[in-house]
Every structure is written in C-alpha cells, then in structure tokens.
C-alpha positions as CSV (number, residue, x, y, z in Angstrom):
1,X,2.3,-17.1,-7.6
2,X,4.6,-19.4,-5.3
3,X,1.9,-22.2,-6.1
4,X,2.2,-21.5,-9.8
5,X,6.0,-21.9,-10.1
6,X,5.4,-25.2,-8.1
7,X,2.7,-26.7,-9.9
8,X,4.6,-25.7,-13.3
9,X,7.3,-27.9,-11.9
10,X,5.1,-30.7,-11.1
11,X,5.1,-30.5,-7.4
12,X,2.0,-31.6,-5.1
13,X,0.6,-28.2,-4.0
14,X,-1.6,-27.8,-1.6
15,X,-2.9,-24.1,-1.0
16,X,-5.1,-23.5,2.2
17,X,-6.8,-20.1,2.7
18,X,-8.7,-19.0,6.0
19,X,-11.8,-17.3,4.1
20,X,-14.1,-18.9,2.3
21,X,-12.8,-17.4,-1.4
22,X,-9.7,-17.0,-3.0
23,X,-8.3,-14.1,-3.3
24,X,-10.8,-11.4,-1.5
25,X,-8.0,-8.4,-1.2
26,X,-6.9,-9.2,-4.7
27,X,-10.3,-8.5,-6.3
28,X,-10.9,-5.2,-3.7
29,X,-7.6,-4.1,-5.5
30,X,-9.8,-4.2,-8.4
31,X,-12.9,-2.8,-7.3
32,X,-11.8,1.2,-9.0
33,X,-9.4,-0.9,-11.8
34,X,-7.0,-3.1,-11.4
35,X,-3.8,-1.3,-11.0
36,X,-1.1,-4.0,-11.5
37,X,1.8,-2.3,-12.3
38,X,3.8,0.5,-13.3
39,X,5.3,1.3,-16.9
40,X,8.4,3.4,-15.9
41,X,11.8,2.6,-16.1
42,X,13.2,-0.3,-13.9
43,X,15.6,2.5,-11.9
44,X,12.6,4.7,-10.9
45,X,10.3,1.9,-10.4
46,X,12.9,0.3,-7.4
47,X,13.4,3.7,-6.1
48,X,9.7,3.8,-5.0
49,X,10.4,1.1,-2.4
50,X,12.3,3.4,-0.5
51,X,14.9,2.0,2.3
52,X,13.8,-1.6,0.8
53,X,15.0,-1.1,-2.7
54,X,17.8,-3.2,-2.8
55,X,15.6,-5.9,-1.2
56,X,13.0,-5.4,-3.9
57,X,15.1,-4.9,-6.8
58,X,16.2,-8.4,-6.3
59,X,12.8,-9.6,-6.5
60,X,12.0,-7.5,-9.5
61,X,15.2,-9.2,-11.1
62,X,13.4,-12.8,-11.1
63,X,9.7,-10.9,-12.1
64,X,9.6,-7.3,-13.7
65,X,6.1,-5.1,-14.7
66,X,7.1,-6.0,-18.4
67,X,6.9,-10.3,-17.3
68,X,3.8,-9.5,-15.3
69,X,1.9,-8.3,-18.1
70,X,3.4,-11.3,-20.3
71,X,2.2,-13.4,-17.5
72,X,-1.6,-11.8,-17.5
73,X,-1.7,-12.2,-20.9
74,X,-0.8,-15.7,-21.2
75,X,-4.2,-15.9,-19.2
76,X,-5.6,-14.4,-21.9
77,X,-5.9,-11.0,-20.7
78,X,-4.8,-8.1,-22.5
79,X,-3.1,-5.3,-20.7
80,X,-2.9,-1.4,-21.4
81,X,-1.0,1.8,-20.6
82,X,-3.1,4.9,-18.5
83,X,-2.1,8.5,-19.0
84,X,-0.4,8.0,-15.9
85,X,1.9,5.4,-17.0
86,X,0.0,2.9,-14.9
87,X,-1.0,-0.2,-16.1
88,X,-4.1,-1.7,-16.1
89,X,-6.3,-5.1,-17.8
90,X,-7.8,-3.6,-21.1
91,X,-11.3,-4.2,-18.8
92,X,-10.2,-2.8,-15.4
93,X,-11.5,-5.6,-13.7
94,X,-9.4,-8.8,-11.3
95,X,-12.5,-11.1,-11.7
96,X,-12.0,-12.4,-15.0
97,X,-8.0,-12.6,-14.3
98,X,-8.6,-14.2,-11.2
99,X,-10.5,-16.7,-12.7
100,X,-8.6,-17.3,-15.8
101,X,-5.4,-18.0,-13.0
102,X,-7.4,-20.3,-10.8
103,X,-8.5,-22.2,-13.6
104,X,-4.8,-22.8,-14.7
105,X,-3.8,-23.6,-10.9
106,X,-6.4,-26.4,-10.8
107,X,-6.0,-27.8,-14.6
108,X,-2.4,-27.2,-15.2
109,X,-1.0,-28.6,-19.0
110,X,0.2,-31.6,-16.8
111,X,0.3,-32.9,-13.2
112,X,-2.7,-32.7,-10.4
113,X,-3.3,-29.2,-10.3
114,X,-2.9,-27.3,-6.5
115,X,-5.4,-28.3,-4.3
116,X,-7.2,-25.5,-2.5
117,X,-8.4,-25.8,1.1
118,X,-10.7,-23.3,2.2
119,X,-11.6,-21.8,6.2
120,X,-8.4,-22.9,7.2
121,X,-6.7,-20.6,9.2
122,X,-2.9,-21.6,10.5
123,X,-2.6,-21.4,13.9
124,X,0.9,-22.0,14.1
125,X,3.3,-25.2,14.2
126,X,1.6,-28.2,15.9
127,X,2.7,-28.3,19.9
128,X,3.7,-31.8,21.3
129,X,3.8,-33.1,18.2
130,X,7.1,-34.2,16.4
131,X,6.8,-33.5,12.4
132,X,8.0,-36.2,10.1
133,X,11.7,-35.9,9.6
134,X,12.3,-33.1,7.4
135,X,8.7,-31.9,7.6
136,X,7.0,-29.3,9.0
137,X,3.7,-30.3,11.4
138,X,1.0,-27.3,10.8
139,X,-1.8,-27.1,12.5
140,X,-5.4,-24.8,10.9
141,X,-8.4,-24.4,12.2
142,X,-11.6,-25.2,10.7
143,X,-15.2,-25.3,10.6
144,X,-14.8,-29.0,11.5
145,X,-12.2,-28.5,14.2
146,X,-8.0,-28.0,14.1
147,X,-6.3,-30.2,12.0
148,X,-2.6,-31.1,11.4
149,X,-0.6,-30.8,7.9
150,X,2.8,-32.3,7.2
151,X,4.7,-30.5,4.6
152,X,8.2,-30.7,3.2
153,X,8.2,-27.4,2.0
154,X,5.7,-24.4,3.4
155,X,5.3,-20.6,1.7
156,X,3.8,-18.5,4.4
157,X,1.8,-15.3,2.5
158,X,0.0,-14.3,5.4
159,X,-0.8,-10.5,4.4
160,X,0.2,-7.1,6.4
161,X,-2.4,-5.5,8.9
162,X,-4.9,-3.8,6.7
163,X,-8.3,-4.8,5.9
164,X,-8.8,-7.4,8.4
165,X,-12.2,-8.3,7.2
166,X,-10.3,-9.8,3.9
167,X,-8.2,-12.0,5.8
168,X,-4.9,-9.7,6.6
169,X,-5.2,-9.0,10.5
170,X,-1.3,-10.0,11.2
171,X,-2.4,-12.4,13.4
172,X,0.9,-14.5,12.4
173,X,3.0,-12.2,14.0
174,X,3.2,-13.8,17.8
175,X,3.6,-17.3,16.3
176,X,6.5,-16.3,14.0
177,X,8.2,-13.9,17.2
178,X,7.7,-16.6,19.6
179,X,10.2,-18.8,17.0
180,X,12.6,-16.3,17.4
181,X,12.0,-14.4,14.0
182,X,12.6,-10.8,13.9
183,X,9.5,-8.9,12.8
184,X,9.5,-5.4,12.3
185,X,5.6,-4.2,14.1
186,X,2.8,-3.4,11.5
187,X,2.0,0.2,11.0
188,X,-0.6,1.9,8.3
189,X,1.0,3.0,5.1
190,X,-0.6,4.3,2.1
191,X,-3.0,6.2,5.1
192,X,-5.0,9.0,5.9
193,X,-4.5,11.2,8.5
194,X,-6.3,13.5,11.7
195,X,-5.2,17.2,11.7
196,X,-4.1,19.0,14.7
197,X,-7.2,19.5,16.8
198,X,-9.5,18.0,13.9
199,X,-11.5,20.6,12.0
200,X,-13.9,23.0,13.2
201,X,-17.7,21.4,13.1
202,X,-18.2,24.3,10.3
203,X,-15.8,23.1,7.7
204,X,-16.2,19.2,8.6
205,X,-20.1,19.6,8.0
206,X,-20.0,21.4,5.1
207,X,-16.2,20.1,3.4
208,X,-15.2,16.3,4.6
209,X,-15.5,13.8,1.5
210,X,-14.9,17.3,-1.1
211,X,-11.6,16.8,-2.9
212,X,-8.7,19.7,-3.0
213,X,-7.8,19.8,-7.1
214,X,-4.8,21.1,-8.8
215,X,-2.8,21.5,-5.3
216,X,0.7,20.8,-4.5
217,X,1.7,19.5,-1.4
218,X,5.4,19.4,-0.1
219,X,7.2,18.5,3.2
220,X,10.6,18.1,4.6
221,X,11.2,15.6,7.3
222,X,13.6,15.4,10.2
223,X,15.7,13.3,8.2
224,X,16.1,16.2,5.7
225,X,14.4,14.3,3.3
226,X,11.7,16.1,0.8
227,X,8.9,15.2,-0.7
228,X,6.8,17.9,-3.2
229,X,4.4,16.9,-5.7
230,X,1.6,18.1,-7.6
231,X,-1.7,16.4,-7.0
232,X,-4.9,16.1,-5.2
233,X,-6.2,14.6,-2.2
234,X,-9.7,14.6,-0.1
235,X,-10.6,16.0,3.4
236,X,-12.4,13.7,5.9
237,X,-14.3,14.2,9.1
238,X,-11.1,15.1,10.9
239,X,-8.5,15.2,8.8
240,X,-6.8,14.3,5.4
241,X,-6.1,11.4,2.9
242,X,-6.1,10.2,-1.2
243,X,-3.2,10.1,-3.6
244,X,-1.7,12.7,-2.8
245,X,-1.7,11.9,1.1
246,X,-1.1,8.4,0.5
247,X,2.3,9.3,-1.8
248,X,3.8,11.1,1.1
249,X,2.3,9.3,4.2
250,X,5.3,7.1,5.0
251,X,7.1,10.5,5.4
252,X,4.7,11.9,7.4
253,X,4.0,8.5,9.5
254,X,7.4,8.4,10.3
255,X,7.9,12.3,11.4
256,X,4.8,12.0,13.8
257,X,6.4,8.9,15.6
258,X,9.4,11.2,16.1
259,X,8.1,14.0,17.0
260,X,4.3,13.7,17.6
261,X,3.2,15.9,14.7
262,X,4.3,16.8,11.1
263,X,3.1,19.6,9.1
264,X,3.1,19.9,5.6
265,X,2.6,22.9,3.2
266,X,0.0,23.1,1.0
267,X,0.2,25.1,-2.8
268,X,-3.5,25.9,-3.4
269,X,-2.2,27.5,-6.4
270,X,0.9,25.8,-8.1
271,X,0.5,26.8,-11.4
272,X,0.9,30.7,-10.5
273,X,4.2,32.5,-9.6
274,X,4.0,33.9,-5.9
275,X,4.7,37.2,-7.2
276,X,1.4,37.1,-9.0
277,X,-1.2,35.8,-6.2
278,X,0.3,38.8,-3.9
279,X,-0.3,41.0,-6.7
280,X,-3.8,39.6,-7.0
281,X,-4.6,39.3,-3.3
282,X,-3.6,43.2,-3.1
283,X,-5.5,44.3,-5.9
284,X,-8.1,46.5,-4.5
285,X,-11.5,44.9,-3.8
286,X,-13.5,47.9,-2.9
287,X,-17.0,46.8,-1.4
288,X,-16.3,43.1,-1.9
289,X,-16.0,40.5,0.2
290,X,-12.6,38.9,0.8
291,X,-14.2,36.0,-0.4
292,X,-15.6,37.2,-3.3
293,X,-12.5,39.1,-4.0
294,X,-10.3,36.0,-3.8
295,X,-12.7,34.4,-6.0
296,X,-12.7,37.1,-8.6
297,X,-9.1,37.4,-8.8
298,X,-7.4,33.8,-8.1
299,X,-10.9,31.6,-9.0
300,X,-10.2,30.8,-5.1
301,X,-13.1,29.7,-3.8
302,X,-15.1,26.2,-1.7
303,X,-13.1,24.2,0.2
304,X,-9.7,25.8,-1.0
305,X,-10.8,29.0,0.3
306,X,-12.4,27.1,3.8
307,X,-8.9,25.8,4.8
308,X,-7.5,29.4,4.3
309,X,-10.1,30.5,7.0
310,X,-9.9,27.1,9.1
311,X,-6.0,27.3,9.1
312,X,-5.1,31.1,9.7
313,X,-6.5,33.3,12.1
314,X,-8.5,36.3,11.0
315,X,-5.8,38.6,11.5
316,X,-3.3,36.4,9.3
317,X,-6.4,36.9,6.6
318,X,-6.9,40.0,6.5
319,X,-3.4,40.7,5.8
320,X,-2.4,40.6,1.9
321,X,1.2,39.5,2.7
322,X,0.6,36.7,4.9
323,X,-2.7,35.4,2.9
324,X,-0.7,35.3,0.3
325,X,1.8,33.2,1.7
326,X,-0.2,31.0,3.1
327,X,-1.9,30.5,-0.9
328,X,1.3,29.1,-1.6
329,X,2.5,27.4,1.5
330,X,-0.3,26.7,3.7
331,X,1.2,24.6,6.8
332,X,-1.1,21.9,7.5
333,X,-0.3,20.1,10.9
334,X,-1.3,16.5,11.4
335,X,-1.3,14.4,14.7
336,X,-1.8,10.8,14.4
337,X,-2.3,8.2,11.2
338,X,-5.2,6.6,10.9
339,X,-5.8,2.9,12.1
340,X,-4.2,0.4,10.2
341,X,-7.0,-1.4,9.5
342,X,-8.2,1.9,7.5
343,X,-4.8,2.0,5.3
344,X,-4.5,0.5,1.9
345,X,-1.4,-1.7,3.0
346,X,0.5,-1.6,6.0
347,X,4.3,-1.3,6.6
348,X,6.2,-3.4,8.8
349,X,7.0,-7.4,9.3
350,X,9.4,-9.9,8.7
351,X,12.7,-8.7,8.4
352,X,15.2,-9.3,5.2
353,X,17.9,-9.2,7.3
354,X,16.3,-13.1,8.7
355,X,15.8,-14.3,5.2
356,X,18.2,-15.7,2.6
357,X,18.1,-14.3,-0.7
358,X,15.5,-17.0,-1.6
359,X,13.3,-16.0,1.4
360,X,13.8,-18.7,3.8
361,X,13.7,-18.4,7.1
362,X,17.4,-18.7,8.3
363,X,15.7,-20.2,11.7
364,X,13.2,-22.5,9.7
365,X,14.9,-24.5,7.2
366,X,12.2,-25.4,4.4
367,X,9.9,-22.5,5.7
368,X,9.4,-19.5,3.2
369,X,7.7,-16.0,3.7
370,X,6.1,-14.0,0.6
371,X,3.8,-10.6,0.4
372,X,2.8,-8.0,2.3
373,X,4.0,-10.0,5.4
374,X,7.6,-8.6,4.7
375,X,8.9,-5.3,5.8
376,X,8.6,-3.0,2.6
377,X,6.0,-0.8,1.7
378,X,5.6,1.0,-1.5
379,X,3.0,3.9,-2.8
380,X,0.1,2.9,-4.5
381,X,0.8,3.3,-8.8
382,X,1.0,-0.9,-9.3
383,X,4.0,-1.4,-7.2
384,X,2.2,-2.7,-4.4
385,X,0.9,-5.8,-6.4
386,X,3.6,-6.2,-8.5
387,X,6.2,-6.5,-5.5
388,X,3.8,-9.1,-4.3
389,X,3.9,-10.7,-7.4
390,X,7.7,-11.1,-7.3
391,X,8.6,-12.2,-3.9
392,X,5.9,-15.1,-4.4
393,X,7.4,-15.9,-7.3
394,X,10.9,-15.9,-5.5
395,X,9.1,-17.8,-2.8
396,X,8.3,-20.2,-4.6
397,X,11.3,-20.7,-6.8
398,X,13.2,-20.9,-3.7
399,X,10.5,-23.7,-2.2
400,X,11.2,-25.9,-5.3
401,X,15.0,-25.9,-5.3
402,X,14.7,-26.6,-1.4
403,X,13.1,-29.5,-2.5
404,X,15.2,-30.6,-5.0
405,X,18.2,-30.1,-2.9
C-alpha cells in the first residue's frame, strides 16, 4: 500500500521482499475467505484496537473499511457483506486481488511501475559504510551474497512474530533496538491457550479438535475489565482456542503475565435462565444415568458434558446445586498462551510514542515503519488487515512528502 501511494505519485519504488513470492501471509489470510474488513460503525470499529485506538483511529482517518472496499473494487473486485457484518470479496479468495494489485504496481497508468526484488532479506543499515548524504545505506542478503541499497526514503513493513515460515519471525527487532528505537517485545495475540494441568488423556483422546457450540464465555481481569460474549471456540490437545478464545485472549494473555493463570467462566447453556437448568438438573432421573439425565433434560451431552466431568470433581457432580452452577459458569483455568509462532498475529513492537504522526522514526529521519511491526493488536473480524492497510498507506503518504520536503 506504501508502494502504491508512491508509484501513484510517480516516485521510483523499489520493493524488496525476503521470500521468493509476494505477499505469502496475505494469501494465508485468505486461505478460509478473505476477511478484509469490518462493516460497523467507525466508533465501534476503533474501539476494537483497545489501548491503541487513538493511534489507529488516525490511521483509519486517511483509509476507512468503506475506502478499502472502493480501493478493491477499483481492481475490479467486487466486495460483499457476511451475516456477521464482515466483509469479504464476492469470491472469498486474495489470489485474484493480489494479482489484480501486482499488476497495477508493475504497469501503473503512468511512470515505471515499482520494481520488486525477491530473496532479499534486510539485515540492517550497512556498517563502515557512509550512505550518500541524505540516504540511507541498506544492506540484504541474497542468494548471490549481501548487497548494499541507497535510498532517500525507506518504509520498513517487516511483519509481527507469527508465522515465521511466511516471512514474519521479528528478526528486525535487535537491528531497530540496537538504534535506539523503543520496541515493545512480541507476544501471541489472537492465540490459543494450555489449561491448568492440560486435560486428562481421556478427554484429550476422545474431545481435542471437537468444537463447544452455542456457549458463552465471560471473564473479568485484574484490571476490572470484562469481557462476555456469546460464541464458540475448539478444544486442543491441552487446552483451548477459536473465535471465541481468540476475541478474549489479549485479556487473558495479559492476566496470566500478571498473575500466572486466568480463569474464565464458561455458559454451556446461555440461552436458558439459571433458574430453569437447576430446575432441570433436579428433576428426578430415577434409574438414569446422570449423563443420560442431563441429556434428556438440557440436550447436554459430548464434549459439553466431558468438561463438566473433567472440570468438577465427582462430588461437585453429583450435587444438583453446584452442577448446576457450574452449567452456567464453569471456571476454566488456563496457564500459559501458546507460542507465538502458533498465533494468528502477534502484539507487541515499535512504539507510537517514537513515531510522528506520519510514522517516522523520530531517530531516523526519512525512515518509516508500517504493519504488524507496530504495537497494536486487534481481534480477528477484518480489523487486522484493514489496520495494515492504513498505516501503509500513512506510511507511505508520509514517505512522499518526506521527499518532497
């Protein structure tokens, strides 16, 4: 995007990328629909990005969800609406987008077009070796050894600390530190996460990859902060993650760093009053099992009625009161986030407070930083994309009147 508002204004671009394709994490976006932005209002969309929003909302100013998808579809790609106000290209793919954009980067209306230089990786700033005046002297590996660029203008969209096999493996961070940059470390975000103990060998056999439907999950950190939402979400081998995990897991992320632990409650039945699953859950079962007596009277049964059994003890089952309780708020502990590399994004980088409004480096005149790289994180729903979207475009905006200055 940075390259785009460059090349519009009929600048020499030069875009080098360390894998051998453009683009890899961008088309894994798309690999279950690409998810590019949200439809809701602008005030709800900004609060997603938590204790970055005024950062964000900046960035939104210059490039909202409603310009993105007047953007995509002067590539000729039609947008739509979900049911869950999420937006998507009309065929759910980022191939054909990706294309269409690539293809306008290298035959722009007028000018050269952004030359792209593939398997280069930046190493860092060229050591022992003065840059032109008012460039800056970069040095990349390649498959034909290191070699040094001069630019008067660089836009640094290096990626977060997830999926390192796509490129993002924050790598960047010691060379921006060792300048002097504040950088904020790289945690998981949008993650899974291990429960207490992990889960028996029965219920991870028989349960891990099996989704929990219709539940609500809620949670209250230290902060005081709350969190409840309907939803589902899928057990692993030893522990928890999906959309409903991922909404909540800076939360919870945050909490366990505190503390060492956060538990969460878990509705397995949010639709029905409390008074009503007591009711049910005392009903007399006669000869039946508790099992089948929960799955008579609440249509409680599989891996809903496993974590009842794997998180209370049998007395705590085998008493109506508590059981039923725990149907409604079954505390869930959980010990430790998943690796980052696991995560969706990552949380974490370089700090606003370091950049002007344009996203310059206050220490590196002509030096601008776009993406994941910066510290915000958002859930996923299209704002993860869509904020990347923006600051490249701000990047990039702020690039070309550095250049013009």
């Amino acid at each position: 995007m940075a390259a785009q508002v460059l090349c519009d204004a009929g600048v020499t671009v030069h875009l080098f990328d360390a894998m051998p394709s453009v683009g890899r994490k961008f088309l894994l976006a798309g690999k279950g629909g690409l998810n590019l932005t949200h439809s809701e209002g602008a005030d709800t969309f900004a609060g997603r990005y938590g204790e970055r929003r005024s950062a964000i909302e900046s960035l939104l100013a210059g490039l909202d969800s409603t310009a993105l998808r007047e953007w995509a579809h002067g590539l000729g790609v039609e947008t739509f609406v979900g049911s869950s106000g999420r937006v998507f290209p009309k065929d759910m793919k980022a191939a054909p987008l990706l294309r269409a954009w690539l293809h306008r980067l290298r035959h722009p209306a007028a000018g050269g077009g952004v030359q792209f230089h593939m398997r280069h990786r930046w190493t860092g700033w060229a050591q022992g070796a003065s840059a032109e005046p008012g460039q800056q002297a970069l040095v990349f590996d390649t498959p034909t050894g290191p070699v040094v660029v001069q630019a008067r203008a660089v836009v640094l969209a290096l990626g977060g600390g997830s999926w390192a096999r796509l490129g993002s493996n924050g790598a960047w961070v010691p060379l921006l530190a060792a300048r002097g940059v504040a950088v904020a470390p790289l945690v998981p975000a949008n993650c899974g996460f291990d429960v207490q103990g992990g889960w028996t060998p029965f219920f991870s056999a028989k349960f891990a990859g099996q989704p929990f439907k219709s539940v609500a999950l809620s949670f209250t950190n230290s902060q005081g902060m709350v969190f409840s939402r309907k939803g589902e979400f899928v057990a692993t081998q030893g522990g928890v993650e999906g959309s409903l995990i991922y909404a909540a897991s800076a939360l919870l992320r945050d909490d366990i760093v505190r503390h060492g632990s956060a538990t969460f409650h878990l509705d397995l039945l949010p639709d029905m009053p409390a008074e009503k699953v007591l009711a049910e859950v005392r009903h007399p079962r006669g000869s039946r099992s508790l099992s089948s007596h929960l799955k008579s009277r609440l249509h409680l049964d599989g891996i809903k009625s496993a974590i009842l059994y794997e998180c209370l003890g049998k007395e705590a089952v085998n008493d109506p009161d508590k059981l039923a309780a725990a149907i409604k708020a079954l505390p869930v502990t959980l010990q430790a986030a998943r690796p980052i590399d696991e995560a969706i994004s990552s949380a974490g980088g370089v700090l606003f407070e370091v950049l002007t409004p344009q996203l310059m480096l206050e220490k590196e005149p002509g030096v601008f930083c776009a993406g994941e790289m910066l510290d915000w994180e958002a859930p996923t729903g299209g704002y993860l994309l869509q904020a990347c979207f923006a600051s490249g475009k701000q990047a990039g905006q702020g690039a070309l009147d550095y250049l013009r200055s």
